[in-house]
Backbone as numpy.savetxt, mean C-alpha at the origin, in Angstrom:
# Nx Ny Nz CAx CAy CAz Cx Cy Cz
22.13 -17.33 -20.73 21.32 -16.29 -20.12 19.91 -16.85 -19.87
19.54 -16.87 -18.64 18.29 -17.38 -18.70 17.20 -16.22 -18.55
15.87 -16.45 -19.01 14.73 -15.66 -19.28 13.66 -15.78 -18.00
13.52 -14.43 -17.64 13.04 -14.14 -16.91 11.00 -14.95 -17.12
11.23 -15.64 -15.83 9.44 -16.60 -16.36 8.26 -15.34 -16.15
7.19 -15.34 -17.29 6.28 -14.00 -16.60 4.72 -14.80 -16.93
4.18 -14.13 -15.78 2.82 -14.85 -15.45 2.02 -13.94 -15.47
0.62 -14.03 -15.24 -0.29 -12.99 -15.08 -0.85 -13.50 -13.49
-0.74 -12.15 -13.14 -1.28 -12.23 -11.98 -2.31 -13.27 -11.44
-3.30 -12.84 -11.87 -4.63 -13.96 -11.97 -3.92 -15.50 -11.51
-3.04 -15.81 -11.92 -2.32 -17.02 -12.23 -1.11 -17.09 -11.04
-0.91 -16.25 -10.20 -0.12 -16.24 -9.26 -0.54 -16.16 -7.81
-1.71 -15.90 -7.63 -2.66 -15.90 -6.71 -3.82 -16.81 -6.70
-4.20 -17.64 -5.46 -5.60 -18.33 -5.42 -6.57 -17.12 -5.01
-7.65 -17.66 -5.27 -9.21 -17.01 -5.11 -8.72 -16.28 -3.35
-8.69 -17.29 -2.67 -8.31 -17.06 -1.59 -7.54 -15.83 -0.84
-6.03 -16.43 -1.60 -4.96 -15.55 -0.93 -5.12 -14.15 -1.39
-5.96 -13.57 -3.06 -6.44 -12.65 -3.11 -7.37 -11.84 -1.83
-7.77 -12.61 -1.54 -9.37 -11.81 -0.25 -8.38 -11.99 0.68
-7.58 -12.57 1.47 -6.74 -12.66 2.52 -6.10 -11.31 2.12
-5.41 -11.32 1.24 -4.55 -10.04 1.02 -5.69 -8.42 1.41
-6.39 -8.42 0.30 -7.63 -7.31 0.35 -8.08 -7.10 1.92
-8.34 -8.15 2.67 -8.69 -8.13 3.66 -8.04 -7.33 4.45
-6.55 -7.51 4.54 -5.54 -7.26 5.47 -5.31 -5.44 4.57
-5.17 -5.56 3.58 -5.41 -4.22 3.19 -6.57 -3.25 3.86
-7.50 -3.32 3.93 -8.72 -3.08 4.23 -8.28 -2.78 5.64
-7.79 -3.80 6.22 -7.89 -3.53 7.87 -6.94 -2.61 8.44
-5.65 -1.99 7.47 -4.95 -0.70 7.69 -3.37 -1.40 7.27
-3.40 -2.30 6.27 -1.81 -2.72 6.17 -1.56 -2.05 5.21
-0.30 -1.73 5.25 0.46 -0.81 4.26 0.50 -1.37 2.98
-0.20 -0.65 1.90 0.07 -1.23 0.34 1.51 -2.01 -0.17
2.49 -1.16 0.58 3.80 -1.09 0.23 4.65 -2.23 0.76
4.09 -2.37 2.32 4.62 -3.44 2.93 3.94 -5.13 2.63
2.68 -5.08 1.97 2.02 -6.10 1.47 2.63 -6.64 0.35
2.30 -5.39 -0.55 3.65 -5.97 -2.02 5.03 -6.56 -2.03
5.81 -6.10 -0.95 6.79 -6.53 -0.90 6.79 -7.73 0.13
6.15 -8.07 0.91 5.53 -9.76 1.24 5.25 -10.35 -0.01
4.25 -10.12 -0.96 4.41 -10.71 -2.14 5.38 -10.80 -3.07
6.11 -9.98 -2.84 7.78 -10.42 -3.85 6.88 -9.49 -5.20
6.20 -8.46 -5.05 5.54 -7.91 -6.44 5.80 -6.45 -6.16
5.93 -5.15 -6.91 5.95 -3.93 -7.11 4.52 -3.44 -6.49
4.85 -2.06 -5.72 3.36 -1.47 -4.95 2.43 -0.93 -6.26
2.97 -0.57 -7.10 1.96 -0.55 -8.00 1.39 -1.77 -8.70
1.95 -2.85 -8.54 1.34 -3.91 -9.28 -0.16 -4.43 -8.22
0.45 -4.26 -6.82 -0.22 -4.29 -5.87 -1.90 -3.19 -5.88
-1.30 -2.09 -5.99 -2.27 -1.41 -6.54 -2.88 -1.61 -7.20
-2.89 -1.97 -8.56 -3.59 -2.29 -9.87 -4.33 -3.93 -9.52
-3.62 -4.60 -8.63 -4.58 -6.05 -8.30 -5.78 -5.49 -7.81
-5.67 -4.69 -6.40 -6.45 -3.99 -5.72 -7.47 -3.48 -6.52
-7.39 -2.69 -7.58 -8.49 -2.10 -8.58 -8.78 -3.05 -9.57
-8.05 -4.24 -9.57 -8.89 -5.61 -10.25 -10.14 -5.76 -9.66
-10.09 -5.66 -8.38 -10.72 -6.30 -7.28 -12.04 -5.29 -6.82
-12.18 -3.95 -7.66 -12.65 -3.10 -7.20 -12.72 -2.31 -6.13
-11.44 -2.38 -4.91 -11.14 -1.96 -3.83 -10.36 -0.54 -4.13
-11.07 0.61 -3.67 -10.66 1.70 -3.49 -9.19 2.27 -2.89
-8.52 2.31 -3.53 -6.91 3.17 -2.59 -7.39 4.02 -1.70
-6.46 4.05 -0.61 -6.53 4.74 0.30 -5.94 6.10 0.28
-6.74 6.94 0.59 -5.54 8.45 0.36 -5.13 9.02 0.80
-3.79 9.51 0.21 -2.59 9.89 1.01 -3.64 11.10 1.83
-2.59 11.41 2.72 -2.41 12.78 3.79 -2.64 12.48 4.85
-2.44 13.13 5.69 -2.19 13.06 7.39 -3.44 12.76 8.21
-3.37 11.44 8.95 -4.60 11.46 9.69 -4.51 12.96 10.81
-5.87 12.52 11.63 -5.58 13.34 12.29 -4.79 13.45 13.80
-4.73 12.27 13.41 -3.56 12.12 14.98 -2.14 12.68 14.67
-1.89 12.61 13.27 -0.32 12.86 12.71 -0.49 14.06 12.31
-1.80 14.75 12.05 -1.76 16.12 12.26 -1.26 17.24 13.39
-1.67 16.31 14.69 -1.26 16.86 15.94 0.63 16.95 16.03
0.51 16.05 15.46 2.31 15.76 15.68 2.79 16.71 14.80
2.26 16.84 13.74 3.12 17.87 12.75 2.72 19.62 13.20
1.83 19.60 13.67 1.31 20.94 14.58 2.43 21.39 15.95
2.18 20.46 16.21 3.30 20.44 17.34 5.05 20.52 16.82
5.44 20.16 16.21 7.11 20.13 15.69 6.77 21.38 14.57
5.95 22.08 14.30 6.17 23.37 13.59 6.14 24.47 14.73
5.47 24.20 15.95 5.45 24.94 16.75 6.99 25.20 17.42
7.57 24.70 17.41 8.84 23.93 17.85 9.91 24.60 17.28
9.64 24.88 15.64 10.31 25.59 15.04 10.91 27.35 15.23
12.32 27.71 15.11 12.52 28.63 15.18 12.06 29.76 14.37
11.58 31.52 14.52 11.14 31.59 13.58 12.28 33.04 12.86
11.99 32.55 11.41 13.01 33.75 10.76 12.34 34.61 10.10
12.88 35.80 10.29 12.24 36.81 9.13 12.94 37.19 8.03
């Protein structure tokens, strides 16, 4: 049975590819889809991110996807 190898983060990332990552975060990439480019869990992703002092982004609907969801309720049939 072999044992799973475990590292600390710090130690799996250069100075670098950290700020490359943050960066691309920053500029509107998906937490979720970044982590899993890294082969790491979105929360682990997360928690690097607040290593780093970088704020999460928060959930809910911009407002362009507001329009869309305004619109497909309108759409809806209505019951009493």
């Amino acid at each position: 049975m072999s044992a799973r190898q475990r590292y600390r983060l710090a130690d799996r990332f250069k100075p670098d590819e950290l700020a490359a990552l943050v960066a691309r975060y920053k500029a509107g990439e998906s937490s979720l889809q970044l982590a899993k480019e890294q082969g790491i869990a979105k929360s682990t992703f997360l928690r690097l991110l607040a290593d780093h002092n970088v704020e999460p982004r928060k959930y809910g609907l911009t407002p362009a996807k507001e329009g869309t969801a305004e619109g497909l309720i309108d759409t809806l049939p209505v019951r009493i």
